[in-house]
N, C-alpha and C positions, 0 to 999 in steps of 0.2 A: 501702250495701254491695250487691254485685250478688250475687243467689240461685244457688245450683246447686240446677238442679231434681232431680239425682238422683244418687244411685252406684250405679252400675251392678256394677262389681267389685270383688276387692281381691284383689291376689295378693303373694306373698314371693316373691323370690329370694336365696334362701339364698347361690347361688354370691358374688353381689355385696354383698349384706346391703342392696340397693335396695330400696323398697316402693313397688309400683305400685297406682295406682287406676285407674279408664277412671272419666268423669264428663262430664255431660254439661250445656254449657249453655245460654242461656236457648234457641238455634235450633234446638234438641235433636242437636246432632254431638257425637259423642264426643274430647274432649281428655283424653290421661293423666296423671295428676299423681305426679309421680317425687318419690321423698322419699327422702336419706339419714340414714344414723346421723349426719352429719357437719352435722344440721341444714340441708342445702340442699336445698332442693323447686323443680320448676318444673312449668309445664304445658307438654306438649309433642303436636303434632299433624301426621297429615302428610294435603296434598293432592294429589291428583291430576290428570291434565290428559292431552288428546290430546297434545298437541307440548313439544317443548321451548320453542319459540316463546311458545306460548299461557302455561308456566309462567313467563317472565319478563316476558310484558306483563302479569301480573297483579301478577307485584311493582312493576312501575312503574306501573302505573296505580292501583292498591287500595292493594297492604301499604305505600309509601313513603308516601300522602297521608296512611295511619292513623298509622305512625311519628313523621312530621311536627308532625300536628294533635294526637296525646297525648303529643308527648314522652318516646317510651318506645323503645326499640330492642332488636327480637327477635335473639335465633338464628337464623341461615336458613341452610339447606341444601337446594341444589339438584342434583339425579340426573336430569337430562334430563326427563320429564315427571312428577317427582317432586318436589313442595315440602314440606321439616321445617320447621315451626316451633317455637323453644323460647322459654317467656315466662318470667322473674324477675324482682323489681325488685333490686337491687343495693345500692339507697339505704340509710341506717341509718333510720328502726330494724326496716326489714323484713331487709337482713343476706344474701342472695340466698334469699329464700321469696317464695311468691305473695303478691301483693294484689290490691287491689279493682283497680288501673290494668293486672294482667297480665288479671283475669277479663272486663274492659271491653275491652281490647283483643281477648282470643279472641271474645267475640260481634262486636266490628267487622269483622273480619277472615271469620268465618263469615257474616255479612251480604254480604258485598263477594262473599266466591266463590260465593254463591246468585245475586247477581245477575249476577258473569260469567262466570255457566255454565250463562245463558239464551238 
């Protein structure tokens, strides 16, 4: 099982009955983990980038090889130099809540944008 080394926060919003955490893992970046009353959790994170440019060569060169090689396919939302990513497994009997394959995947993915955004 991959560790989260920490929680950082824990907020309600009421208006939506959502429950947010900020946590952070193993490369210490913070990813939110969204939970509703409806039992569907995910973690969700957003990146940042000089260009638009730059935010889709990183999906083509990082996020598609992590996709690929763990068989796992994120959320992605892109705003010009602005990357969301949302991770869930879908499969039974996770049911759309995290697993060990979304927590592995957010440390692959924070590994990849440490290194190309050296």
């Amino acid at each position: 099982m991959i560790a989260v080394s920490s929680l950082n926060t824990f907020k309600h919003k009421c208006a939506n009955l959502m429950y947010i955490r900020t946590v952070s893992n193993l490369s210490n970046s913070a990813w939110t983990n969204i939970s509703s009353p409806q039992n569907i959790s995910l973690l969700k994170k957003q990146y940042q980038f000089k260009t638009f440019k730059q935010t889709i060569s990183f999906i083509n060169e990082s996020l598609v090889p992590i996709t690929k090689r763990l068989k796992h396919h994120p959320k992605i939302i892109v705003e010009y130099n602005k990357l969301t990513i949302e991770l869930t497994t879908h499969d039974s009997p996770h049911n759309n809540n995290i697993s060990e394959l979304d927590h592995l995947f957010a440390k692959d993915l924070d590994i990849a944008f440490e290194a190309f955004s050296k």
